[in-house]
C-alpha positions as CSV (number, residue, x, y, z in Angstrom):
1,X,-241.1,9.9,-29.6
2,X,-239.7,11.5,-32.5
3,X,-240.4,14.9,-33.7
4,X,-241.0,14.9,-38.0
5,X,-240.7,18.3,-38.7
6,X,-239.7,17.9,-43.0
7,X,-243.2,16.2,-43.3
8,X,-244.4,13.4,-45.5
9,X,-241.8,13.3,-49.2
10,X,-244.4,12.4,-51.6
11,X,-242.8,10.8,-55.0
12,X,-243.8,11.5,-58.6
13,X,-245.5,8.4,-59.8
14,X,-244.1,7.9,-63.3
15,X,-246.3,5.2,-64.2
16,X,-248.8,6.8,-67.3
17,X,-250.5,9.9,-67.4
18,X,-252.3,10.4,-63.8
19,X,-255.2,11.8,-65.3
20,X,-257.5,8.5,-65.4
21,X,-254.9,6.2,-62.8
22,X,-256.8,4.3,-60.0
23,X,-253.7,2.9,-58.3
24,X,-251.5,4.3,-56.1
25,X,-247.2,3.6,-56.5
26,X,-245.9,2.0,-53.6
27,X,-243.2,5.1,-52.7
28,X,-246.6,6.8,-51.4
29,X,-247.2,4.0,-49.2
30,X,-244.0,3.7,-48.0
31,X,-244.1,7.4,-47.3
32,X,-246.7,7.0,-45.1
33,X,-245.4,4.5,-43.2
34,X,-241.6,6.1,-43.0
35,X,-243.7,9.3,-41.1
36,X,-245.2,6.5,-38.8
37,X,-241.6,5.2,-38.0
38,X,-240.5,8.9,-37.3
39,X,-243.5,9.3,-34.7
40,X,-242.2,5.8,-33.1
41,X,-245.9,4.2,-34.2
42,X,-246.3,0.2,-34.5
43,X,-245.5,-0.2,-38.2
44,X,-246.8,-3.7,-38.1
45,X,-250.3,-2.8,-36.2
46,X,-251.1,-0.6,-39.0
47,X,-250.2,-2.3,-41.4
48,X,-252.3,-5.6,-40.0
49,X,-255.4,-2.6,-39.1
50,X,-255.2,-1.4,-42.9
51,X,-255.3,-5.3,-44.4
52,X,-252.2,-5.3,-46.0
53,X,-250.7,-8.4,-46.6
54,X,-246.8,-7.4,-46.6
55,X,-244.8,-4.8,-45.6
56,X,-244.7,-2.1,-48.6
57,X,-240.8,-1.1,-46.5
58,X,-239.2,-5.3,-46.8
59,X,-237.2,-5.6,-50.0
60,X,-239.2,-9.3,-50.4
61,X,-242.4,-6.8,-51.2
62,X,-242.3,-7.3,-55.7
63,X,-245.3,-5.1,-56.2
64,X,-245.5,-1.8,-57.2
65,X,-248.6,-0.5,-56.8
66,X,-251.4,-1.1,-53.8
67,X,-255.4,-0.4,-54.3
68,X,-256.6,3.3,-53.9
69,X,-258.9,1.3,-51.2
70,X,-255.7,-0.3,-49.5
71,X,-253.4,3.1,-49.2
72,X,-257.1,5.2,-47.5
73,X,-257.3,2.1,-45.3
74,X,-253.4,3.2,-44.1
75,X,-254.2,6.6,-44.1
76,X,-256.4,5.9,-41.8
77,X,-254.5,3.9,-39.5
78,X,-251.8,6.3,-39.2
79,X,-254.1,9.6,-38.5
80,X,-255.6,7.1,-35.8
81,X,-252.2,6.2,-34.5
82,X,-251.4,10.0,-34.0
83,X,-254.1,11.5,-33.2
84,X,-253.6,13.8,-35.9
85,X,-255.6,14.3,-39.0
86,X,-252.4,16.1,-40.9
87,X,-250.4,13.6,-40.6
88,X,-247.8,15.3,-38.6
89,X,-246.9,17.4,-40.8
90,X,-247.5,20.3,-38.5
91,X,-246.4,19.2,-35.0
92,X,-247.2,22.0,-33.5
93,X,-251.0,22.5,-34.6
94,X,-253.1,19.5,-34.2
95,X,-256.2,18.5,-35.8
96,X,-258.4,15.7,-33.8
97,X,-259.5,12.9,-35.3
98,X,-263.0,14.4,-36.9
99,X,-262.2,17.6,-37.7
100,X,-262.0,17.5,-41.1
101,X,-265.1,15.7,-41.3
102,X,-266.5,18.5,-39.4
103,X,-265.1,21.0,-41.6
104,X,-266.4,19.4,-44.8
105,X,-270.4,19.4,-43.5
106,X,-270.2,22.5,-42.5
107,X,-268.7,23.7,-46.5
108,X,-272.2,21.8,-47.5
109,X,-275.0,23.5,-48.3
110,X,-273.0,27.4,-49.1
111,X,-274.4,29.4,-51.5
112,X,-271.4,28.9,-53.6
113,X,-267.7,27.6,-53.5
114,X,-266.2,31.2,-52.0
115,X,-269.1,30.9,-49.2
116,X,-268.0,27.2,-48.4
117,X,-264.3,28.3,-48.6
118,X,-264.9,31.4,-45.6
119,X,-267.1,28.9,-43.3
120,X,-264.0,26.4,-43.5
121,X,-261.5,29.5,-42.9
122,X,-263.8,30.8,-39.8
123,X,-263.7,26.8,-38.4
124,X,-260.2,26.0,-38.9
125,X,-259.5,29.4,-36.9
126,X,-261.2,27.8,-34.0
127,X,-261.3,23.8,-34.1
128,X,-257.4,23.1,-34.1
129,X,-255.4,22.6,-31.4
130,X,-252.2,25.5,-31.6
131,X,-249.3,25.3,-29.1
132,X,-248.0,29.1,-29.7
133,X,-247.8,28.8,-33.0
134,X,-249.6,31.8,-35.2
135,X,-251.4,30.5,-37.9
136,X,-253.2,33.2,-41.0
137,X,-255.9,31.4,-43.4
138,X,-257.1,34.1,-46.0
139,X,-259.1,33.8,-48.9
140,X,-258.7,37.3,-51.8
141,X,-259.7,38.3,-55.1
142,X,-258.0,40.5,-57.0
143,X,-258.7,43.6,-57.9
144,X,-259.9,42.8,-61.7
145,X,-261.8,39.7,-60.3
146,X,-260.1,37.1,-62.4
147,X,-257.6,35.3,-59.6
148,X,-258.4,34.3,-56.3
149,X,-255.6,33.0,-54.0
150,X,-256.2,30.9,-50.5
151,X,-253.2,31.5,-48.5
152,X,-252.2,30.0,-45.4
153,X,-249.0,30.4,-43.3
154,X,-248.2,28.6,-40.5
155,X,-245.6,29.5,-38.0
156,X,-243.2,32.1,-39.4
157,X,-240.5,30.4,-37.7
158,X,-241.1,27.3,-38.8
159,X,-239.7,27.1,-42.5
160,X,-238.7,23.5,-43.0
161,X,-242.1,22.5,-43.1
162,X,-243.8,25.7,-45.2
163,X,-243.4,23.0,-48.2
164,X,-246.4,20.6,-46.6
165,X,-248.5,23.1,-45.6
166,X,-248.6,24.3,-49.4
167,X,-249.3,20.9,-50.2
168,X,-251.9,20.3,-47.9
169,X,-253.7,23.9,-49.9
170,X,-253.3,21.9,-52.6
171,X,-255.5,18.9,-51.1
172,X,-258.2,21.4,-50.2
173,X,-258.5,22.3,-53.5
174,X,-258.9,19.2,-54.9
175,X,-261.7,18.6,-52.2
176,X,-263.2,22.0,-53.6
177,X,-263.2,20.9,-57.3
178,X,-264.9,17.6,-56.1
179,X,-267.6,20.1,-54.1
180,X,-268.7,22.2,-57.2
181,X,-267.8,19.2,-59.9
182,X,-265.0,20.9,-61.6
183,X,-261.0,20.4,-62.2
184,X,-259.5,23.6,-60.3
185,X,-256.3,24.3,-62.3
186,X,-253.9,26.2,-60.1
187,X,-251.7,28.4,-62.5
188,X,-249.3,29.6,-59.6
189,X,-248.4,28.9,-56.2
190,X,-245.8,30.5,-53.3
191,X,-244.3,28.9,-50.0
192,X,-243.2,30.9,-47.2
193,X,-240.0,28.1,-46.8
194,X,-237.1,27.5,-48.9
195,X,-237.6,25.1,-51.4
196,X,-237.1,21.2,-50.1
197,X,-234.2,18.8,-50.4
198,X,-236.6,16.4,-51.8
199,X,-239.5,18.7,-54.4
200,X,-241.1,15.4,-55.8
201,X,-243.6,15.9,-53.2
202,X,-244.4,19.9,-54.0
203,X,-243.9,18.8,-57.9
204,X,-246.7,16.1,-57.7
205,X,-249.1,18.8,-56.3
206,X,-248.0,21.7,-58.5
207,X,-247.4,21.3,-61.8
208,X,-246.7,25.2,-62.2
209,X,-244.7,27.7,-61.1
210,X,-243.6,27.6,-57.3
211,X,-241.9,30.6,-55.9
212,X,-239.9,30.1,-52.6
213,X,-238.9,32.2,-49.2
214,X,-242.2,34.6,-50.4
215,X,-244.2,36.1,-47.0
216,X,-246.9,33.4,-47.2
217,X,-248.1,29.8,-48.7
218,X,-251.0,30.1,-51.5
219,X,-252.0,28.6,-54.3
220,X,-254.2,30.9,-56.9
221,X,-256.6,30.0,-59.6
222,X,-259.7,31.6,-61.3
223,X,-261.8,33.4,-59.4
224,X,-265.0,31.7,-61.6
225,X,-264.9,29.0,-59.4
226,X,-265.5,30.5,-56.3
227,X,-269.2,31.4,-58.1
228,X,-270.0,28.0,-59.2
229,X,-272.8,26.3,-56.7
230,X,-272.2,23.0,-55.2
231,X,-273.3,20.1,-56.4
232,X,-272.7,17.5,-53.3
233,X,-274.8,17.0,-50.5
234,X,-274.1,14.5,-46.9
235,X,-274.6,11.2,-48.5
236,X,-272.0,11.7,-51.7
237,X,-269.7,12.8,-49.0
238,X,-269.9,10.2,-46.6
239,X,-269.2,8.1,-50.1
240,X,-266.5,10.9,-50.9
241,X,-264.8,10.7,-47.5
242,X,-264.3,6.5,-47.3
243,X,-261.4,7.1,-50.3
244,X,-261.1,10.8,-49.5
245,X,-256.9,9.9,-49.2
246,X,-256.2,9.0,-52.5
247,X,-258.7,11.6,-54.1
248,X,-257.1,14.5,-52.6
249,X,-253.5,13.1,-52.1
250,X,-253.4,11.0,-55.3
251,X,-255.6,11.3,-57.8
252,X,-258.6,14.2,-58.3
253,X,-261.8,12.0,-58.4
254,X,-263.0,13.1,-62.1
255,X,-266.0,14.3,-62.3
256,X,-269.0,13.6,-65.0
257,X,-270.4,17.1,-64.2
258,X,-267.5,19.0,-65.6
259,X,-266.6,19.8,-69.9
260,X,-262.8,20.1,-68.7
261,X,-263.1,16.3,-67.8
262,X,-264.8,15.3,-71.1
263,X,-262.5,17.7,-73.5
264,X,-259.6,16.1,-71.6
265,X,-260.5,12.4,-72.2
266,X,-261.3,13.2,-76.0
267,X,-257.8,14.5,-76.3
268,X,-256.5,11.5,-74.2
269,X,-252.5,11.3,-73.5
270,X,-251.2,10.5,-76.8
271,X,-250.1,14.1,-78.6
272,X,-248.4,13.1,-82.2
273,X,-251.6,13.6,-83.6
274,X,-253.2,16.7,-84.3
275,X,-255.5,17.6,-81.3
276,X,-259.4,18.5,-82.5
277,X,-260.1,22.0,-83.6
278,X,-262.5,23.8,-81.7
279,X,-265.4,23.5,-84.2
280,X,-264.4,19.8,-84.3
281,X,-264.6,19.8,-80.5
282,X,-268.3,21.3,-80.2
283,X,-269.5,18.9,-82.8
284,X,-267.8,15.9,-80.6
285,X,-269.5,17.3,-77.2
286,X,-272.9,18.0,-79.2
287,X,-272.7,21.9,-78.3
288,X,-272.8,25.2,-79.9
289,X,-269.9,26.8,-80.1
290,X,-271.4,30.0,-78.0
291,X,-272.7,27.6,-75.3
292,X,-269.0,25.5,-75.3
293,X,-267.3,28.8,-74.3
294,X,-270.0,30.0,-71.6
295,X,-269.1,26.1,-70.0
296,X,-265.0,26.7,-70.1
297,X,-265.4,30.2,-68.8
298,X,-267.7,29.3,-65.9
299,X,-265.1,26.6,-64.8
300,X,-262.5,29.2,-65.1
301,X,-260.7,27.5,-68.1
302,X,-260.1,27.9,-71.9
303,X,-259.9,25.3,-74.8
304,X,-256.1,26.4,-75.2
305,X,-255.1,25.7,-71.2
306,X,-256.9,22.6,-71.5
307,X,-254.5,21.5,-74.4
308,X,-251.6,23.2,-72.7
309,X,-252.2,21.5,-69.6
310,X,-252.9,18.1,-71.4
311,X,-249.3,18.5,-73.1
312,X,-248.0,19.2,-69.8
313,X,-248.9,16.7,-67.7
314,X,-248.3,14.2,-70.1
315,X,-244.5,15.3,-70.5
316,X,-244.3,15.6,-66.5
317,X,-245.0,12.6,-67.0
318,X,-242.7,10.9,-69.2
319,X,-239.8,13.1,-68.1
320,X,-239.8,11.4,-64.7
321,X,-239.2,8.1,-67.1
322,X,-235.9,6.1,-67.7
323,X,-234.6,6.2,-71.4
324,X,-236.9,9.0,-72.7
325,X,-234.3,11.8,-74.2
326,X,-236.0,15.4,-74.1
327,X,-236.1,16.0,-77.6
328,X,-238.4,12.4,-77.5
329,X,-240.9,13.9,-74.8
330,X,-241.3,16.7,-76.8
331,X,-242.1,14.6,-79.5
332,X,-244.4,12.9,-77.9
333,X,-246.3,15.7,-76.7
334,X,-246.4,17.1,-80.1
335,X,-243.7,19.6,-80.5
336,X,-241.8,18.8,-83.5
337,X,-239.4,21.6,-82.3
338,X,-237.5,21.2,-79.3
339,X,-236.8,24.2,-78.9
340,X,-240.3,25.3,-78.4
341,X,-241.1,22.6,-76.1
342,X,-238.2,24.2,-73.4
343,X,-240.4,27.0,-74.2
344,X,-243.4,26.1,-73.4
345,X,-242.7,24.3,-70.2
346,X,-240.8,26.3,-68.6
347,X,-244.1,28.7,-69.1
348,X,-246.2,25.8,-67.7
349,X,-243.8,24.5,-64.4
350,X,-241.1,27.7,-64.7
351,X,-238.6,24.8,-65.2
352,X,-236.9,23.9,-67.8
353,X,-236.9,20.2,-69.1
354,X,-233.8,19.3,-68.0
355,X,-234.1,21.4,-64.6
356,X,-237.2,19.6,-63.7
357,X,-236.0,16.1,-64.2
């Protein structure tokens, strides 16, 4: 059997702004299966297992995008053909089939998100399977209270796959935003590897800086969240965990609980147009303006990032398009001057336009 020790190259799906997408690009399916084909797996059994009705790797396949229901199914199969709920991205530390699971009812019922966060550190330190390998999980606020950071490094002498274990902080975020009903926004991440040969993967997970070859992986956002109670209990998550894949690999299931959510499909993905001003915005949410700020600074957020981030997924978006010049992204995300928009996003990714596509 093969070792895959680069882990799973996840593309950028260019397709429209991810924000609302319910369907998955067929490079992430074929992803999966390509780490299948490195482990030596029986392509065709999972693919038969997971319903599919043609092989995502043939040229014959035409379409390009499967059901968020079809690419879980194949998740599926291929954590059940390896035994291994990563994936394989970490050879060397094994999760069983039904740890995670584990790991997610024992986050339920925490006081609040930090509380939920430690129990999940203190389990991982004990559930997984490690062959010699050293593996740190840490949760810290900083000294003013205003970042936290979740940092995890696995195997100091194991670079080439530093990259999928940021990733895969990533995807426990996502699962944390869905816990307490809010959009965690990470504003800056490190990995303890070099950066990749292919960084679609990282890119899809990070839109914001990444620093490389640093002492640890972590991903840090507002410390507000880790305050905010959760809002789930075992039912939503048995729900939850049925298309759990494609809401922590693909898409961030929205969520109705959250203002982030609601600001961001008023402003929608089209930026030419002026956005609302913030007494415009309260009067389109039916709040005062007093009350509209408590909400954005108990999820951590501000109207400004919201619109920042808005623009900036929307020209990650569009860069990663055929036939779109620079100068028109940035006019589509409402910069009339191009020069500001290098500006801006190389604030937002730490790329510049150009760099990043």
């Amino acid at each position: 059997m093969v070792r895959a020790t680069r882990g799973i190259h996840l593309p950028t799906p260019n397709d429209s702004n991810q924000w609302f997408n319910d369907t998955v690009p067929m490079e992430f399916t074929r992803a999966l299966l390509v780490q299948a084909h490195a482990y030596g797996e029986d392509v065709d059994a999972m693919l038969r297992a997971a319903r599919f009705p043609f092989d995502p790797l043939r040229q014959s396949a035409q379409t390009a995008f499967v059901s968020r229901e079809q690419y879980s199914r194949l998740c599926v199969e291929l954590v059940r053909a390896l035994g291994d709920e990563s994936g394989g991205v970490m050879p060397d530390v094994q999760t069983p089939v039904g740890t995670t699971r584990l790991i997610l009812l024992s986050m339920l019922n925490s006081s609040n998100l930090s509380a939920a966060i430690r129990r999940a550190i203190e389990f991982n330190a004990t559930c997984r399977v490690r062959q010699g390998v050293e593996v740190i999980n840490r949760l810290k606020v900083d000294a003013d209270g205003k970042e936290a950071t979740l940092s995890y490094l696995y195997g100091e002498d194991l670079p080439g796959v530093q990259h999928s274990v940021l990733c895969n902080l990533a995807m426990w975020l996502r699962f944390c935003g869905w816990l307490i009903g809010q959009h965690i926004d990470i504003s800056s991440a490190t990995c303890a590897g070099p950066e990749p040969e292919f960084t679609a993967g990282v890119r899809h997970f990070f839109p914001c800086p990444v620093q490389y070859e640093q002492p640890t992986n972590s991903v840090s956002f507002s410390a507000r969240h880790l305050e905010a109670e959760l809002l789930r209990d075992e039912p939503q998550l048995q729900e939850f965990l049925k298309l759990a894949p494609y809401h922590v690999i693909i898409e961030p299931q929205a969520s109705t609980f959250s203002v982030t959510h609601r600001i961001r499909k008023i402003l929608g993905d089209d930026f030419r147009a002026e956005m609302p001003s913030f007494e415009e915005l309260t009067s389109l949410l039916n709040m005062s303006a007093r009350t509209l700020r408590r909400r954005l600074e108990k999820e951590g957020t501000s109207y400004q990032r919201i619109k920042d981030n808005a623009r900036r997924d929307a020209a990650i978006s569009l860069l990663s398009r055929e036939g779109l010049t620079v100068s028109e992204v940035a006019e589509r995300v409402g910069f009339s001057d191009p020069s500001a928009f290098h500006r801006s996003f190389k604030k937002w990714t730490g790329l510049s336009p150009g760099s990043y596509r």
